[in-house]
N, C-alpha and C positions, 0 to 999 in steps of 0.2 A: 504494500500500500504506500504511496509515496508519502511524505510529510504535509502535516497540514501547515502552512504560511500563514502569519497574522500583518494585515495593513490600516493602513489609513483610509476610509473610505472617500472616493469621488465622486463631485454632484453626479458622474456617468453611471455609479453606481445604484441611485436612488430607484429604481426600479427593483432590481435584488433583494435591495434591504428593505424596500415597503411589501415583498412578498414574505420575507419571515415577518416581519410585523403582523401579516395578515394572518400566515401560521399562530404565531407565539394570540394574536386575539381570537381567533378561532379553539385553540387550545381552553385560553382561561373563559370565552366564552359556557363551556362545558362546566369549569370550573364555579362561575358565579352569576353567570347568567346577565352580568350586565355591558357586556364586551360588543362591539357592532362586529358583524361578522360580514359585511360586506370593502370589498378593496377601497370604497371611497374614505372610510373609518381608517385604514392602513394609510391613505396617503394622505392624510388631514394628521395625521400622526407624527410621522416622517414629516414634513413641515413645520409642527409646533415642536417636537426634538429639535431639528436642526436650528431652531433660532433660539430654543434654550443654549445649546449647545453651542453654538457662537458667542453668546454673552458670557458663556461658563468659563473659556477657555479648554471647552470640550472637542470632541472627535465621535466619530462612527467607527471602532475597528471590524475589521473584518476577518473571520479565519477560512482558508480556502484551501480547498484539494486541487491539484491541476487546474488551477483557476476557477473554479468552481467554488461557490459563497456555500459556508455548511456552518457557520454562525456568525451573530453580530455583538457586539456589545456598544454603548452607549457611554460615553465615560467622559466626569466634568472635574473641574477644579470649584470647589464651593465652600462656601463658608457657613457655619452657624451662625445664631443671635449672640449679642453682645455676654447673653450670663454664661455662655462658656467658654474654659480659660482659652487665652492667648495657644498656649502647646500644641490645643486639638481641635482649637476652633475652627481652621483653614481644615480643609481633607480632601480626598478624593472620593468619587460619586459613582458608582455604578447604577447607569439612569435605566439600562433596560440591561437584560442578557440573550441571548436567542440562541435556539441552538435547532439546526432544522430535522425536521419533525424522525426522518432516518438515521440521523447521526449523533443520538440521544444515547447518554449512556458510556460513550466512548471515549471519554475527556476532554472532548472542544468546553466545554463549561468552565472546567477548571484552568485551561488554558489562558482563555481569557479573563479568567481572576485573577492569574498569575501575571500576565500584562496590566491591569489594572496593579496590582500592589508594586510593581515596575515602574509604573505611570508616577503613581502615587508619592515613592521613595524620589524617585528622580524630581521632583517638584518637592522635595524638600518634606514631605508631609510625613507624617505617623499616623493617620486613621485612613481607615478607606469605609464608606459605606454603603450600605444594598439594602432596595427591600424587596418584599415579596409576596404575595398574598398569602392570607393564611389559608386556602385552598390547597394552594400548589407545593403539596406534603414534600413533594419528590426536590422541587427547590428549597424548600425550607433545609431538609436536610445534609442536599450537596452545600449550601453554604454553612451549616453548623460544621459542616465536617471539615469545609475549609477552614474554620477556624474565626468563624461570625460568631455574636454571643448578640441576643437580646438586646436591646439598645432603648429603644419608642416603640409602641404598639396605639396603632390608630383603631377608632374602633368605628364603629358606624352605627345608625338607627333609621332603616328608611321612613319615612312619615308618608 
């Protein structure tokens, strides 16, 4: 199997990566029922990303086989509110993870964690943070195992 490559995403790219987007909504679709599961929700997405992610000092990375997109990550440079200290307040962000829908399981996830805490160090920082639904058991886990611990829990109440 040849090695999988991690880049930089290009606007040429944004077809690619608004198709896992549509994956990865479709997925939590299942998950929570309130995900748009049509392409126009995936690329109304991918546009509200990319201009987070230009204010963040963000990026799109990509991991590829033979040039072939088999996951994305989303990843910023951000800051907390002022009540937390100076050390950890600055961190890195893991805005989204994706990982397509066949190549689950086989370490593109962790890979791109691993460039995140890459990202992270190289920009000077000590925290990197992710979140995740609490649905989505199977990520809840790969990131505990990476070595995420509990941090904020958002809770909800529909009305």
């Amino acid at each position: 199997m040849p090695p999988i490559t991690l880049r930089t995403a290009l606007p040429q790219d944004r077809d690619t990566v608004v198709e896992l987007i549509h994956q990865l909504n479709l997925f939590e679709a299942n998950l929570v029922g309130d995900r748009r599961r049509d392409y126009g929700g995936a690329r109304a997405y991918y546009d509200e990303l990319m201009m987070r992610l230009t204010r963040r000092n963000g990026r799109i990375v990509l991991a590829e086989e033979s040039g072939v997109a088999v996951g994305a990550m989303g990843f910023s440079l951000d800051q907390d509110a002022a009540y937390v200290v100076d050390g950890v307040r600055s961190h890195g962000t893991v805005t989204d993870l994706i990982v397509h829908t066949e190549w689950r399981g086989r370490g593109i996830g962790r890979m791109l964690l691993d460039e995140a805490e890459r990202l992270t160090r190289e920009a000077g920082l000590k925290r990197l943070m992710i979140g995740a639904l609490v649905a989505n058991e199977r990520a809840v886990r790969t990131y505990t195992r990476f070595g995420f611990d509990p941090y904020v829990s958002f809770l909800k109440k529909e009305l």
